[in-house]
C-alpha positions in Angstrom: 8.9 38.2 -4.1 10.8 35.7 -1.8 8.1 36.0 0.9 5.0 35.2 -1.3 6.6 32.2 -2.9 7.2 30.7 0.9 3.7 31.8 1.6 2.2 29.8 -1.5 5.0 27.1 -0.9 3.3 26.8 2.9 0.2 27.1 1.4 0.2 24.3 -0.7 1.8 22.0 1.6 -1.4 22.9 3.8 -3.6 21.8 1.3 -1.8 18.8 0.2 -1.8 17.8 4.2 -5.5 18.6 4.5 -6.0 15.9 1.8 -5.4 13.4 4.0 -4.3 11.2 1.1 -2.6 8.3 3.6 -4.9 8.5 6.5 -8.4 6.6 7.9 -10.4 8.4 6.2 -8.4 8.0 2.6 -9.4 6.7 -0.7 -6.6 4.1 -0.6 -7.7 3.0 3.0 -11.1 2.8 2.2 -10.7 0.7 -1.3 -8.7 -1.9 0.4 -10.8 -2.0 3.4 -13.9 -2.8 0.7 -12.2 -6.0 -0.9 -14.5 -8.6 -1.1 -13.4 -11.8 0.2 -13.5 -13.3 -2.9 -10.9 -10.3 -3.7 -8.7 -11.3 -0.5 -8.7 -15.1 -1.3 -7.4 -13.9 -5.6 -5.3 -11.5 -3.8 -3.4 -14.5 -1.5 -3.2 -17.1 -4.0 -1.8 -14.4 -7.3 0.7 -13.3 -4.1 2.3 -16.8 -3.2 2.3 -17.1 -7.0 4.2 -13.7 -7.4 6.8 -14.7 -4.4 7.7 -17.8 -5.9 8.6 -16.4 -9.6 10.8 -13.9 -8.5 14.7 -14.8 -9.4 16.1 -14.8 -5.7 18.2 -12.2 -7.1 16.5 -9.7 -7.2 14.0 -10.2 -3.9 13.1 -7.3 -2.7 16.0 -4.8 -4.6 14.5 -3.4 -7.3 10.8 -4.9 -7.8 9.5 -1.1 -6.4 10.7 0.3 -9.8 8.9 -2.8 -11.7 5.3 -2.0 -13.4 2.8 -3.7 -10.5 1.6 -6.9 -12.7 -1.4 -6.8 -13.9 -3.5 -9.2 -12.1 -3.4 -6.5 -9.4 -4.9 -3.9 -11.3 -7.8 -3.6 -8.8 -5.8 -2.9 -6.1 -4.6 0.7 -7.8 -1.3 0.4 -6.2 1.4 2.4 -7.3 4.4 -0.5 -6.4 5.3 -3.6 -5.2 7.8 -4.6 -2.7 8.6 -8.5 -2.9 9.9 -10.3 -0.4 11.0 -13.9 0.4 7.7 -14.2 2.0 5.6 -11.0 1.8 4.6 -8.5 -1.2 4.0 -5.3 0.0 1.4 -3.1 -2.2 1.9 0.9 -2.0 -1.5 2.3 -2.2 -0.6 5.7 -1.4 2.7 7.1 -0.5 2.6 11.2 0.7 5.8 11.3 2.1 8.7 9.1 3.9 7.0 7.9 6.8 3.3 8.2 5.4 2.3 5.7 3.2 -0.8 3.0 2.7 0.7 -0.2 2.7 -1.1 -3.5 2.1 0.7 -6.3 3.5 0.3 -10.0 1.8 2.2 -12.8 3.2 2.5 -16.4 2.2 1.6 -17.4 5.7 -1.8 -16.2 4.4 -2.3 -13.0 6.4 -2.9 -9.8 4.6 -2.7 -6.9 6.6 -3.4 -2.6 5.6 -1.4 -0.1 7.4 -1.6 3.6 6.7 0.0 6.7 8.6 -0.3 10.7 8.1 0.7 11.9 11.1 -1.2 11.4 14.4 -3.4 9.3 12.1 -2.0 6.2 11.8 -3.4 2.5 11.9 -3.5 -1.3 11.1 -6.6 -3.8 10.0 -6.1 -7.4 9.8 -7.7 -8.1 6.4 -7.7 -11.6 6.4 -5.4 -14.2 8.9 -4.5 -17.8 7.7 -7.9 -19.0 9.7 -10.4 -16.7 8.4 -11.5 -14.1 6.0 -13.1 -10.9 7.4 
């Protein structure tokens, strides 16, 4: 009994992993890599505007447990981070280290970064200068 619940225990965990749920090739990569950048530019400006309403109290303690508001809805991310300059959007999170993370900060850069495992990467979205 004890060895075929470790064999569908490893099992699963194989097939969760094979998802590749926080990687290149993932839904959550490949949605934020498709925002327009009309969707960028709405993303910046609803971001400084999230920054600056949040009681300096609370930056960046307990805004992951806090609904994601809902002029983010299109991004599908599961929490937000804030910052004193910065949001930070979970896309995806599989585990610790591996997550999809887009990065917004009031400097004007938005950045993606995702990791699962050996596959793990950044994109500069859009930079204060220009939008991609």
């Amino acid at each position: 009994m004890r060895k075929s619940a470790m064999a569908f225990a490893s099992l699963a965990m194989l097939t969760a992993c094979g998802e590749n749920l926080c990687g290149d090739n993932s839904q959550a990569v490949s949605r934020a890599k498709s925002l327009t950048p009309e969707q960028l530019e709405s993303l910046y400006g609803d971001t400084v505007a999230l920054i600056r309403g949040y009681d300096p109290e609370r930056l960046g303690r307990l805004s992951t447990r806090d609904p994601v508001p809902q002029q983010f809805a299109y991004l599908a991310a599961r929490a937000v981070r804030v910052e004193d300059d910065s949001a930070w959007f979970y896309l995806e999170s599989c585990s610790f280290d591996n997550k999809v993370v887009l990065f917004v900060y009031s400097s004007g850069e938005i950045l993606l970064r995702w990791s699962e495992g050996p596959d793990t990467g950044k994109i500069e979205l859009r930079t204060p200068q220009r939008v991609h």
